[in-house]
PDB file with one MODEL, atoms N, CA, C and O in Angstrom:
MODEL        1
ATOM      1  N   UNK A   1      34.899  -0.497  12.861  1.00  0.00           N
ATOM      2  CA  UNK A   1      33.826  -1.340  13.344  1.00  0.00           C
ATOM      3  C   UNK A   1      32.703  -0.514  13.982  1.00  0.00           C
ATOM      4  O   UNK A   1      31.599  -0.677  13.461  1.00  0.00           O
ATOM      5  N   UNK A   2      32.772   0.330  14.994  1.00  0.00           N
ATOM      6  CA  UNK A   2      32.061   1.332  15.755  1.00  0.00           C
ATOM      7  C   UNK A   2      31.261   2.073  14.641  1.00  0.00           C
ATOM      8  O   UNK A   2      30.049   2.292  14.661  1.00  0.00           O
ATOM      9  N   UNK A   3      32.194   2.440  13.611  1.00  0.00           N
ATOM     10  CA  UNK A   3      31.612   3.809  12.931  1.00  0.00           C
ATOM     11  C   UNK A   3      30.462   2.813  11.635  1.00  0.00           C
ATOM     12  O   UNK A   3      29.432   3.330  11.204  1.00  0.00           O
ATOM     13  N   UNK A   4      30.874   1.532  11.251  1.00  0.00           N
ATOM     14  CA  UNK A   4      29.984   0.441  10.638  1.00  0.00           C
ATOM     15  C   UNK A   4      28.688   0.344  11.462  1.00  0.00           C
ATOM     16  O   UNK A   4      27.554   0.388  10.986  1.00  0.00           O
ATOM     17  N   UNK A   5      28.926   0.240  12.438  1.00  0.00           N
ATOM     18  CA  UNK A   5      27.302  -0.260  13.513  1.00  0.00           C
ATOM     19  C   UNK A   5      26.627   1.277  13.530  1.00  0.00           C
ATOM     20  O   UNK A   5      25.398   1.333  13.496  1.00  0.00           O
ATOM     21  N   UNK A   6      27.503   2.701  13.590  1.00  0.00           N
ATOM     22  CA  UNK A   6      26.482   3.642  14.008  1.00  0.00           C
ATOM     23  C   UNK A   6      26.072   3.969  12.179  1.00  0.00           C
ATOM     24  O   UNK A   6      24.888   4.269  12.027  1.00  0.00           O
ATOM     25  N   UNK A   7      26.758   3.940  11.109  1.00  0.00           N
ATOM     26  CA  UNK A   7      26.133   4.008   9.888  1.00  0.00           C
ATOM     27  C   UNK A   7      25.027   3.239  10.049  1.00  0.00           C
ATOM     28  O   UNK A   7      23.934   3.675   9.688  1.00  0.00           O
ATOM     29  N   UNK A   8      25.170   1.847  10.678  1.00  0.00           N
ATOM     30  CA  UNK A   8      23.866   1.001   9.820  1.00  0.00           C
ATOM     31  C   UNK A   8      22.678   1.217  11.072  1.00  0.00           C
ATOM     32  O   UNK A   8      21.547   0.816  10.795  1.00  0.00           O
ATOM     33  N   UNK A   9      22.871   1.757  12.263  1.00  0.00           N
ATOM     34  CA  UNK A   9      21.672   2.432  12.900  1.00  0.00           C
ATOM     35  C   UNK A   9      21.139   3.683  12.478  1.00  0.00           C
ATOM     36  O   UNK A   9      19.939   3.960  12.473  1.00  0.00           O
ATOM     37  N   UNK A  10      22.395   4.689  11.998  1.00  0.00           N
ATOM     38  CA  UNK A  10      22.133   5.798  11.021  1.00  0.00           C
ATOM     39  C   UNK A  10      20.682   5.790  10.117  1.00  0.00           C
ATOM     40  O   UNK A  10      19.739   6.577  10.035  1.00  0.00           O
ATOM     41  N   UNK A  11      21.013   4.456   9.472  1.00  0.00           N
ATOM     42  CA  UNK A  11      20.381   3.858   7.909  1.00  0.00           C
ATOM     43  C   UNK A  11      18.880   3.612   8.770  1.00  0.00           C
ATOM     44  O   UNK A  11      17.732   3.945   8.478  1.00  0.00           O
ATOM     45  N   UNK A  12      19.323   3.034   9.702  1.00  0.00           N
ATOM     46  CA  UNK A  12      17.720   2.146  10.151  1.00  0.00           C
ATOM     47  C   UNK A  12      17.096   2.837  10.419  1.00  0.00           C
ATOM     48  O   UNK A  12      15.950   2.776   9.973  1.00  0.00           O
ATOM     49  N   UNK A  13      17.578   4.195  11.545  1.00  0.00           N
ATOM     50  CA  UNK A  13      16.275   5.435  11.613  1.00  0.00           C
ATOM     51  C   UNK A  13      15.918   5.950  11.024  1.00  0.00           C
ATOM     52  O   UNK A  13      14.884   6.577  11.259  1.00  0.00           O
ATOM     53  N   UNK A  14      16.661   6.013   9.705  1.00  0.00           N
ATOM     54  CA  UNK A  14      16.344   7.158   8.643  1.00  0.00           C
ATOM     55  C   UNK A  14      15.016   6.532   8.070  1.00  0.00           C
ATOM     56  O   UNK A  14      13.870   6.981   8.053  1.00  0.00           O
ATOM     57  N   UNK A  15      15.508   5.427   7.636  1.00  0.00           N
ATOM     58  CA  UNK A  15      14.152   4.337   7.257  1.00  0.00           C
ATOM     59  C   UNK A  15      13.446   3.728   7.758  1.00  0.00           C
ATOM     60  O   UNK A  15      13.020   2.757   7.133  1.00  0.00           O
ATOM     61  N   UNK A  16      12.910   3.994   9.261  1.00  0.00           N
ATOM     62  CA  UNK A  16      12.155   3.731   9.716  1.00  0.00           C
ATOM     63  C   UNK A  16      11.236   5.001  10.073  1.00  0.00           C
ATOM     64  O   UNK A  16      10.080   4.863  10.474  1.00  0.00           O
ATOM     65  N   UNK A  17      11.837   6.217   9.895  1.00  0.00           N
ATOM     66  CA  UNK A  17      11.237   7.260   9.862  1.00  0.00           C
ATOM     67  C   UNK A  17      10.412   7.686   8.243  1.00  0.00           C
ATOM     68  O   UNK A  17       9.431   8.388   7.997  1.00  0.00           O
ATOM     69  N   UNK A  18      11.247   6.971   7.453  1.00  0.00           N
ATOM     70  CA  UNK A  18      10.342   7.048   6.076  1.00  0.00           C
ATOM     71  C   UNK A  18       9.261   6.624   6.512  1.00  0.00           C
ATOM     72  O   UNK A  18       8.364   7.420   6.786  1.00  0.00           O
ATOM     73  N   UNK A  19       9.130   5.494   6.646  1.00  0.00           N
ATOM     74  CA  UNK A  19       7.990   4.517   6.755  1.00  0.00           C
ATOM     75  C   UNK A  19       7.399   4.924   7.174  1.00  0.00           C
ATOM     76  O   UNK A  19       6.378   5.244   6.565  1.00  0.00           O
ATOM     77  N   UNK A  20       7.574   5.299   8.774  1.00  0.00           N
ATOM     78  CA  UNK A  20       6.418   6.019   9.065  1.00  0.00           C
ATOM     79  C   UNK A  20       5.820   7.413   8.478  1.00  0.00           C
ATOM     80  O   UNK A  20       4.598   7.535   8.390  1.00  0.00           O
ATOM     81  N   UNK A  21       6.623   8.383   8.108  1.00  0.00           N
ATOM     82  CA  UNK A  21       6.340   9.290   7.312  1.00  0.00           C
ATOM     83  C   UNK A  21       5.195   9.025   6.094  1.00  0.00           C
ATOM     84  O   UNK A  21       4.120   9.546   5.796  1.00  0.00           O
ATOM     85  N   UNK A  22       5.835   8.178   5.679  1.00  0.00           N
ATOM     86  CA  UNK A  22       4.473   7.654   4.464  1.00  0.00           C
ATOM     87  C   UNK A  22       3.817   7.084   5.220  1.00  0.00           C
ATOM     88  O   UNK A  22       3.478   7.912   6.066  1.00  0.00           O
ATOM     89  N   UNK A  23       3.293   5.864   5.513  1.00  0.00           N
ATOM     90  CA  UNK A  23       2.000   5.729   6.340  1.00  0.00           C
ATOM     91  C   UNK A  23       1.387   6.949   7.054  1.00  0.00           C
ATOM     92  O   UNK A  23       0.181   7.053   6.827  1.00  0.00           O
ATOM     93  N   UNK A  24       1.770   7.656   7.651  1.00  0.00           N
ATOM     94  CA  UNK A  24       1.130   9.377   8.099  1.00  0.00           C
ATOM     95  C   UNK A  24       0.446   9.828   6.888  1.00  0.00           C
ATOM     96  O   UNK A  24      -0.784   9.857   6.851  1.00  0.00           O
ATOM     97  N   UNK A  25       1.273  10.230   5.755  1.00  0.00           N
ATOM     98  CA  UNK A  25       1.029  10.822   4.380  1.00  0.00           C
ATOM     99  C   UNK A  25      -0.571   9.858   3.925  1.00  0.00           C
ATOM    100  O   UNK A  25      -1.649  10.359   3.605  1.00  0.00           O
ATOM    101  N   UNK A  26      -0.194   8.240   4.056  1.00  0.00           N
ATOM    102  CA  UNK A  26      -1.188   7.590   3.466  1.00  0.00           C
ATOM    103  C   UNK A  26      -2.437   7.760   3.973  1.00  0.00           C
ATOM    104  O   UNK A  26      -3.265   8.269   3.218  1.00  0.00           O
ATOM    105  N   UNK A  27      -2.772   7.454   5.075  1.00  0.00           N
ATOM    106  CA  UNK A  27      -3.701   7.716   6.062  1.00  0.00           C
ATOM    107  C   UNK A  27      -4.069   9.175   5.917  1.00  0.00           C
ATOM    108  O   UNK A  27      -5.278   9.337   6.088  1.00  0.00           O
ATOM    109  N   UNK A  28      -3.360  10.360   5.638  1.00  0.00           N
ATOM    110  CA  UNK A  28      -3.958  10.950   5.980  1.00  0.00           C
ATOM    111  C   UNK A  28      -4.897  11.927   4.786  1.00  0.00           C
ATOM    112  O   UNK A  28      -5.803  12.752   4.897  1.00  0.00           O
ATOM    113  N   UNK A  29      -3.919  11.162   3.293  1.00  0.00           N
ATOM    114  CA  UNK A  29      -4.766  10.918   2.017  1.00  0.00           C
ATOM    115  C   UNK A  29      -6.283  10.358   2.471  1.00  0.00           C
ATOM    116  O   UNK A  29      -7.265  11.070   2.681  1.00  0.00           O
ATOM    117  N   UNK A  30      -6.221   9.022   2.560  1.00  0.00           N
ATOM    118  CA  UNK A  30      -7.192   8.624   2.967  1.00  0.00           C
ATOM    119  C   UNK A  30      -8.564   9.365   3.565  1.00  0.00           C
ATOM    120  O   UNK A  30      -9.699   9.438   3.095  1.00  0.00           O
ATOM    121  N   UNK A  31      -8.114   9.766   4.518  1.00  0.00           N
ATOM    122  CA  UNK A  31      -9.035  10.362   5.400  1.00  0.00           C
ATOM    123  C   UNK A  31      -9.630  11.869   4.197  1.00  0.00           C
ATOM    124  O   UNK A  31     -10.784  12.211   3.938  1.00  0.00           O
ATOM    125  N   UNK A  32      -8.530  12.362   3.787  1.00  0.00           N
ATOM    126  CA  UNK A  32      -8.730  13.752   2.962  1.00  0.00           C
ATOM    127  C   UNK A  32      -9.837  13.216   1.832  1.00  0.00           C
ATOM    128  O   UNK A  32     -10.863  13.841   1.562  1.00  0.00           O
ATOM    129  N   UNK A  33      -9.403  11.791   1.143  1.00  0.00           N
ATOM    130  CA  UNK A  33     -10.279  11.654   0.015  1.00  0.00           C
ATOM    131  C   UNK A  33     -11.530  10.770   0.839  1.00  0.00           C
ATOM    132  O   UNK A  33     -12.264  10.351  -0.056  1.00  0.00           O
ATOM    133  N   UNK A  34     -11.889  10.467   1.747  1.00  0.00           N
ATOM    134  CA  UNK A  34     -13.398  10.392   2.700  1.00  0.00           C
ATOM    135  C   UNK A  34     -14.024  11.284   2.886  1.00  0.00           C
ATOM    136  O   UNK A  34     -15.241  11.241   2.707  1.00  0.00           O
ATOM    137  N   UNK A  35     -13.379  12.409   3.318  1.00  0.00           N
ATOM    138  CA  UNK A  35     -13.995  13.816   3.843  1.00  0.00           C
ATOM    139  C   UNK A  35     -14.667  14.436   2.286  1.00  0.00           C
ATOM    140  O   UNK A  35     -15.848  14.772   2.199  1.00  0.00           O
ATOM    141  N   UNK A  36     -13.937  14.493   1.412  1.00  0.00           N
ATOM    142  CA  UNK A  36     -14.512  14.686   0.140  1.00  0.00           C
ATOM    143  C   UNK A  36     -15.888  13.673  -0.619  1.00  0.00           C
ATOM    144  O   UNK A  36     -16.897  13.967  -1.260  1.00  0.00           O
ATOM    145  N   UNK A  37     -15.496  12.847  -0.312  1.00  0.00           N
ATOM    146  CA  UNK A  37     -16.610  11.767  -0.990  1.00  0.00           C
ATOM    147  C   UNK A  37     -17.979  12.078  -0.376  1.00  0.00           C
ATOM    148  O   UNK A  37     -19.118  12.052  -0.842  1.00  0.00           O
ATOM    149  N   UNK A  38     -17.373  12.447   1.085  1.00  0.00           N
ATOM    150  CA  UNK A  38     -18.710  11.941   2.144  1.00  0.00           C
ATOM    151  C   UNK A  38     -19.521  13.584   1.896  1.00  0.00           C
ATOM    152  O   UNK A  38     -20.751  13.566   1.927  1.00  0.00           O
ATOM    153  N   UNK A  39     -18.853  14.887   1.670  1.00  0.00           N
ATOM    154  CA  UNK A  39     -19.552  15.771   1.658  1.00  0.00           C
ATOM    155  C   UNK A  39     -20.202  15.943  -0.094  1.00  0.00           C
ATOM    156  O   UNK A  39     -21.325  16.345  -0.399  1.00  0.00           O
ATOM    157  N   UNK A  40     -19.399  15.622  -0.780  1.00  0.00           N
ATOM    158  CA  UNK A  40     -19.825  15.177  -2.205  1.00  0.00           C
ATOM    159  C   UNK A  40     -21.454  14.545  -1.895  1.00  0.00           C
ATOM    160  O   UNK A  40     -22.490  15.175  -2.110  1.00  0.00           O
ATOM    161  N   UNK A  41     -21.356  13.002  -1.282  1.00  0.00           N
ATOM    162  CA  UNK A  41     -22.509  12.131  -1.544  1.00  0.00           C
ATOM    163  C   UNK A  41     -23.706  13.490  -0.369  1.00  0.00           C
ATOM    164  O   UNK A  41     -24.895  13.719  -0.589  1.00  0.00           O
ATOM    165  N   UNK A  42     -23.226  13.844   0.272  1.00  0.00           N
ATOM    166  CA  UNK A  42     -24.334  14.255   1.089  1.00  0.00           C
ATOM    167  C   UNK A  42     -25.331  15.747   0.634  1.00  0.00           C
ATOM    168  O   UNK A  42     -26.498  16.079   0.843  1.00  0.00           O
ATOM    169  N   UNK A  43     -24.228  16.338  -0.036  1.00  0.00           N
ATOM    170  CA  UNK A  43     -25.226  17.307  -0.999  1.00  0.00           C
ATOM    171  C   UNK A  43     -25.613  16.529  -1.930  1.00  0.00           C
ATOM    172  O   UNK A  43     -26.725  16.982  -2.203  1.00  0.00           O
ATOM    173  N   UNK A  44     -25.419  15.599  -2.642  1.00  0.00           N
ATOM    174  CA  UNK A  44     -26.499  14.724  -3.306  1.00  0.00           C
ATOM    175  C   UNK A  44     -27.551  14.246  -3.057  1.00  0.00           C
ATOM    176  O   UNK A  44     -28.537  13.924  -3.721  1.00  0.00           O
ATOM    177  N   UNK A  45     -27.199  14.210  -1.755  1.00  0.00           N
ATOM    178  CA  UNK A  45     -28.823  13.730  -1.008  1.00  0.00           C
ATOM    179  C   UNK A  45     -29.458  15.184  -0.193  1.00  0.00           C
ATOM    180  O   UNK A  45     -30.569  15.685  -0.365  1.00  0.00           O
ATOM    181  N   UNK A  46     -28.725  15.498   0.424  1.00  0.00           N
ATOM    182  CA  UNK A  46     -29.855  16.930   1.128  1.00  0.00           C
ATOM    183  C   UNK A  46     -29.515  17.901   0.674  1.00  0.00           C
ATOM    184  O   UNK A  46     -29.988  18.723   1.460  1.00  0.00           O
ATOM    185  N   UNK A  47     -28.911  18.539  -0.210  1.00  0.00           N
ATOM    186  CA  UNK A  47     -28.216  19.427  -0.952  1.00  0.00           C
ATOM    187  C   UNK A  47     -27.658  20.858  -0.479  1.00  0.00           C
ATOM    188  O   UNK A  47     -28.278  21.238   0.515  1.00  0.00           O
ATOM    189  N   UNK A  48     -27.128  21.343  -0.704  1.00  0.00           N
ATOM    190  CA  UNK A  48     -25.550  22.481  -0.366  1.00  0.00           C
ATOM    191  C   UNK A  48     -25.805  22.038   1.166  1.00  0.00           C
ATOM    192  O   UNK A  48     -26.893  21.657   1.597  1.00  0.00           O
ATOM    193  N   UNK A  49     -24.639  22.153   1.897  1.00  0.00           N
ATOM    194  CA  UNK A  49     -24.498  22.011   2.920  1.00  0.00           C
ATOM    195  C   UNK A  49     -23.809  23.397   3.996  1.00  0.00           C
ATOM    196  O   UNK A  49     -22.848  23.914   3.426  1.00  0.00           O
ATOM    197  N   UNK A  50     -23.985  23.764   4.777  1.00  0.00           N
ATOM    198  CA  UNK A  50     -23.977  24.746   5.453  1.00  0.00           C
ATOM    199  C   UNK A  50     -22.572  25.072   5.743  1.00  0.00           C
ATOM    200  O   UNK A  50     -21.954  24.008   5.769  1.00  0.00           O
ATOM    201  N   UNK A  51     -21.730  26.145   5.990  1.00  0.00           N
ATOM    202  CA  UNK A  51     -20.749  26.285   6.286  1.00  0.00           C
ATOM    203  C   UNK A  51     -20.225  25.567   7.451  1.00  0.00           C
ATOM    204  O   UNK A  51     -19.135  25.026   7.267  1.00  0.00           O
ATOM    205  N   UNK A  52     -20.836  25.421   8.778  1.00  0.00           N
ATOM    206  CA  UNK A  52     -20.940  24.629  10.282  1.00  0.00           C
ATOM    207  C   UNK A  52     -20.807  23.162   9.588  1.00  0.00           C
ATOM    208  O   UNK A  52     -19.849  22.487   9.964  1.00  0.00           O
ATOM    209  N   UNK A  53     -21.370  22.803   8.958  1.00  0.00           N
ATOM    210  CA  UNK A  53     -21.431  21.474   8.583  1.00  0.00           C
ATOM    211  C   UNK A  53     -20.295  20.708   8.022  1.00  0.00           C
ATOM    212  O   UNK A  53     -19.800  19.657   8.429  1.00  0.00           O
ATOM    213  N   UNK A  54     -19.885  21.667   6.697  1.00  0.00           N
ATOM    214  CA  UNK A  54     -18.476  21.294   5.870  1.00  0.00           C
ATOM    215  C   UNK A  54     -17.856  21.641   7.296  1.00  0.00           C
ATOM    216  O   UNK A  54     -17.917  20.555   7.873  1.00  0.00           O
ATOM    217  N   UNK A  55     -17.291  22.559   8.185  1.00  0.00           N
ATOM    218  CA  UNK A  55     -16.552  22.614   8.779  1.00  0.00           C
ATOM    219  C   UNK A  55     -16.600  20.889   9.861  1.00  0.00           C
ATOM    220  O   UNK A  55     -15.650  20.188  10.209  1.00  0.00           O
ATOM    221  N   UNK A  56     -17.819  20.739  10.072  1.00  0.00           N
ATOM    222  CA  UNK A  56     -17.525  19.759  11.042  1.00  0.00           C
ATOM    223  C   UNK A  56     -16.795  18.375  10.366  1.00  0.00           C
ATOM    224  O   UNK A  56     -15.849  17.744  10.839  1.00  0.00           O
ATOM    225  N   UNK A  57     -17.510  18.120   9.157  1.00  0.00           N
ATOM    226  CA  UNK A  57     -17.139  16.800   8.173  1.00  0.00           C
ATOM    227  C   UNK A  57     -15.219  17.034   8.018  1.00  0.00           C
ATOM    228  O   UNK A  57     -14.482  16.097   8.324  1.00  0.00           O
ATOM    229  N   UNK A  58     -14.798  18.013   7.654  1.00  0.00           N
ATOM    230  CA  UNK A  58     -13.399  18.748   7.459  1.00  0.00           C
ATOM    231  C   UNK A  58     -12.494  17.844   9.125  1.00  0.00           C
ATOM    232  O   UNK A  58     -11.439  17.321   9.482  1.00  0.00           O
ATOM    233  N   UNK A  59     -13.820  18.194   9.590  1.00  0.00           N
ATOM    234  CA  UNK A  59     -12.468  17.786  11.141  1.00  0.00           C
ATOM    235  C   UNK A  59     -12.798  17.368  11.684  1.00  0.00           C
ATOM    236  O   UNK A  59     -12.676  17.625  12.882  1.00  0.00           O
ATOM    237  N   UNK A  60     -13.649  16.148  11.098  1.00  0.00           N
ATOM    238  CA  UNK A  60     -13.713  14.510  10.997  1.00  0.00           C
ATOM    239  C   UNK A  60     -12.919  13.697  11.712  1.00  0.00           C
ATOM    240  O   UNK A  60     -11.873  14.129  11.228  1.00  0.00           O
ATOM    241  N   UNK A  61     -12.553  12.869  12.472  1.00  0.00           N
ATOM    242  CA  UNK A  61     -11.999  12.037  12.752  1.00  0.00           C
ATOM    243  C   UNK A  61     -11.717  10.846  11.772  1.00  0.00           C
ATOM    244  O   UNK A  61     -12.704  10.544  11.102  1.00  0.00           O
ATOM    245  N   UNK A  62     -10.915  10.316  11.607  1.00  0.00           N
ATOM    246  CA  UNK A  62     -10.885   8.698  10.611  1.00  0.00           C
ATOM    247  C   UNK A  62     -12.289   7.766  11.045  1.00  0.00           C
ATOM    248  O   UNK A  62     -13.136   7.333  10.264  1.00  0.00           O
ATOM    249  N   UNK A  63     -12.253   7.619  12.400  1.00  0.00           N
ATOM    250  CA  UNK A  63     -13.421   6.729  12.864  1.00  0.00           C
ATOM    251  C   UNK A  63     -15.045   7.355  12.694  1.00  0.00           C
ATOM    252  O   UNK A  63     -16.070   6.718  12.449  1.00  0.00           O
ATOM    253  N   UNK A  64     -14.850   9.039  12.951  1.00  0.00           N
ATOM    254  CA  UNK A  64     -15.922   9.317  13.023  1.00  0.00           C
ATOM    255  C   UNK A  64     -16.816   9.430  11.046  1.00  0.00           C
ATOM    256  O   UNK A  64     -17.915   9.003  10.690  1.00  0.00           O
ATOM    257  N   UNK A  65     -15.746  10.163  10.234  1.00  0.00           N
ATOM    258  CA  UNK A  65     -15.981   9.813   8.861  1.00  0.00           C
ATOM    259  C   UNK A  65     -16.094   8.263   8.316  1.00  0.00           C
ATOM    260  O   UNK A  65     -16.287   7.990   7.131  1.00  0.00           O
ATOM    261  N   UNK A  66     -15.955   7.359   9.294  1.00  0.00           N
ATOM    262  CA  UNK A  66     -16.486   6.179   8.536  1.00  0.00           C
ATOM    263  C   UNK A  66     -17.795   5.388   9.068  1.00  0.00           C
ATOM    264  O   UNK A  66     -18.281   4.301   8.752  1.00  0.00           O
ATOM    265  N   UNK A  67     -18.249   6.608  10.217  1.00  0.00           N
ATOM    266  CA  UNK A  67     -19.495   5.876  11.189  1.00  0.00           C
ATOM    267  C   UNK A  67     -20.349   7.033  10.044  1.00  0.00           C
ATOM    268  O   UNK A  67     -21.507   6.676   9.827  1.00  0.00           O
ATOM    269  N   UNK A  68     -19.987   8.128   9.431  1.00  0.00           N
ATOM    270  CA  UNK A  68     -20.836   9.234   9.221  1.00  0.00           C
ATOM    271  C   UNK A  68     -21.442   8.217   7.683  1.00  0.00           C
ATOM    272  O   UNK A  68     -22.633   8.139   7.383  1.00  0.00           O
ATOM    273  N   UNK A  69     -20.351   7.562   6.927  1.00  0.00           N
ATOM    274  CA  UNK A  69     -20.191   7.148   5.774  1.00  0.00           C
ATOM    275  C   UNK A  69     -21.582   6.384   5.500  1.00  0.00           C
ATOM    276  O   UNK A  69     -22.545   6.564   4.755  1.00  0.00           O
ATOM    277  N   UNK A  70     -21.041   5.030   6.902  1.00  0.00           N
ATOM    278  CA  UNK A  70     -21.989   3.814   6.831  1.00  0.00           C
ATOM    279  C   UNK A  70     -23.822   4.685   6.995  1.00  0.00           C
ATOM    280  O   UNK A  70     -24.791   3.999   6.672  1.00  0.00           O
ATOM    281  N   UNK A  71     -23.964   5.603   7.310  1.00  0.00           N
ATOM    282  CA  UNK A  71     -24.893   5.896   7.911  1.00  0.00           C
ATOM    283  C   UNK A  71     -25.503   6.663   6.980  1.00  0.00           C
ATOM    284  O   UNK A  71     -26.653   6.984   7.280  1.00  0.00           O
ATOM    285  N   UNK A  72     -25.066   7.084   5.873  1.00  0.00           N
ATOM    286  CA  UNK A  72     -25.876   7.997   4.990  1.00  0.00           C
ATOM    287  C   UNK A  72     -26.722   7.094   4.029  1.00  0.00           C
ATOM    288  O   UNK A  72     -27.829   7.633   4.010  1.00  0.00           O
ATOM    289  N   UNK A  73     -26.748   6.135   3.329  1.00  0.00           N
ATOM    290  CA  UNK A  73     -27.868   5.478   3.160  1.00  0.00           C
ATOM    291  C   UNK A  73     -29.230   5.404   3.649  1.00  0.00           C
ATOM    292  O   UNK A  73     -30.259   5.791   3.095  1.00  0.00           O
ATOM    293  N   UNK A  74     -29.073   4.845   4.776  1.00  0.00           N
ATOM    294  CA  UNK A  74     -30.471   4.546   5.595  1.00  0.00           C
ATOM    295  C   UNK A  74     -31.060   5.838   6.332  1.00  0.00           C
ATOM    296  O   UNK A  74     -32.230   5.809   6.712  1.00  0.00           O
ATOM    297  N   UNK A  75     -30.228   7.027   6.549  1.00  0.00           N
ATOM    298  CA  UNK A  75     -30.769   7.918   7.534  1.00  0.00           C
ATOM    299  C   UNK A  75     -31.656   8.871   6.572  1.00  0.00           C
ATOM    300  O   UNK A  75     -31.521   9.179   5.388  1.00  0.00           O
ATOM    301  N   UNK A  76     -32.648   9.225   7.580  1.00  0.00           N
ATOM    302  CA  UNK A  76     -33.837  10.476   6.939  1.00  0.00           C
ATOM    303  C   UNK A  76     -33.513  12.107   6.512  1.00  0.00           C
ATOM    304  O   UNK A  76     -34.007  12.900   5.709  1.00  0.00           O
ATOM    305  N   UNK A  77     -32.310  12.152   7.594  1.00  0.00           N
ATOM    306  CA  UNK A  77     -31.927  13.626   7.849  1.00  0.00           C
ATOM    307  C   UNK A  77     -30.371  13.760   7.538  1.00  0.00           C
ATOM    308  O   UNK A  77     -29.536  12.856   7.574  1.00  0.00           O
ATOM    309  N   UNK A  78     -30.203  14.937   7.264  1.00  0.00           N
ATOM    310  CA  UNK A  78     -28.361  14.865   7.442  1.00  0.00           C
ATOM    311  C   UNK A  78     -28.278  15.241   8.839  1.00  0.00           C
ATOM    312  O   UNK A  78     -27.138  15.698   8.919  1.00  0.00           O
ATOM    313  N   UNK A  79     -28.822  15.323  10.025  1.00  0.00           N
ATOM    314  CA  UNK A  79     -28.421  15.536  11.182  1.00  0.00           C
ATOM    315  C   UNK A  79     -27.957  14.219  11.793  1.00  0.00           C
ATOM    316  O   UNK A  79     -27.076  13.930  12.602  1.00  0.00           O
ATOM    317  N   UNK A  80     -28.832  13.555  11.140  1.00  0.00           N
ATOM    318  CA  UNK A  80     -29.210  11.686  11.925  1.00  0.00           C
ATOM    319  C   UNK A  80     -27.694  11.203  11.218  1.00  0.00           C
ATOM    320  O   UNK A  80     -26.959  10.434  11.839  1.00  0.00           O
ATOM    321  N   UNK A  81     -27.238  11.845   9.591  1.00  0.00           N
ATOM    322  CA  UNK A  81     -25.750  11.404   9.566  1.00  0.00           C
ATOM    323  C   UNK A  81     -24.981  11.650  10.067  1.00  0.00           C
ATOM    324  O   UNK A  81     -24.119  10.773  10.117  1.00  0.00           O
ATOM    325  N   UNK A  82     -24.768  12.578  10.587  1.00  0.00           N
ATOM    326  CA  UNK A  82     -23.825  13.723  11.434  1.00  0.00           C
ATOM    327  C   UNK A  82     -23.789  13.326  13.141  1.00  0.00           C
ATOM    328  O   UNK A  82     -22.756  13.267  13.809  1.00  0.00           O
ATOM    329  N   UNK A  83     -24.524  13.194  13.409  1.00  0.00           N
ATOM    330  CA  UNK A  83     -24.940  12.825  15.208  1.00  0.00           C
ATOM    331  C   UNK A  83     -24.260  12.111  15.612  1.00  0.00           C
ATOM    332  O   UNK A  83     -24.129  11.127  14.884  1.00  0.00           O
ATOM    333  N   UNK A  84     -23.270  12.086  17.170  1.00  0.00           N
ATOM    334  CA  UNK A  84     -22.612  11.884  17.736  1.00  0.00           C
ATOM    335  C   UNK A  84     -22.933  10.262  18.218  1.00  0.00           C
ATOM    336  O   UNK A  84     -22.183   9.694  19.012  1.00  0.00           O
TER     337      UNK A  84
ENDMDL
END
């Protein structure tokens, strides 16, 4: 009976550690294929981008690559995309 309950807590951490493991993995796809898009679209618009620059887009935040995202349309400058 004992050794039944610690198997099936065994089971539950294991798979609850998947889960989270993939959601980590997913998210952090995510974020990897933003950081790409967003430096992609932005040498399209102001073209090659500076070493300082890729470095900053690279280590991006999730929130901050999706404020940088919304913002490249309308802005004049790539600084005005980039700006805190």
């Amino acid at each position: 009976m004992i050794r039944t309950v610690l198997m099936q807590e065994r089971q539950r951490v294991l798979e609850e550690g998947l889960k989270k493991g993939l959601e980590k993995g997913r998210q952090e796809g995510r974020q990897e294929g933003t950081t790409e898009l967003l430096t992609r679209l932005l040498e399209q618009r102001f073209g090659p981008l500076s070493p300082a620059l890729i470095a900053k887009i690279a280590a991006g935040r999730a929130d901050e690559l999706d404020r940088w995202t919304s913002r490249l349309l309308a802005a004049p400058s790539i600084e005005a995309v980039l700006e805190d």
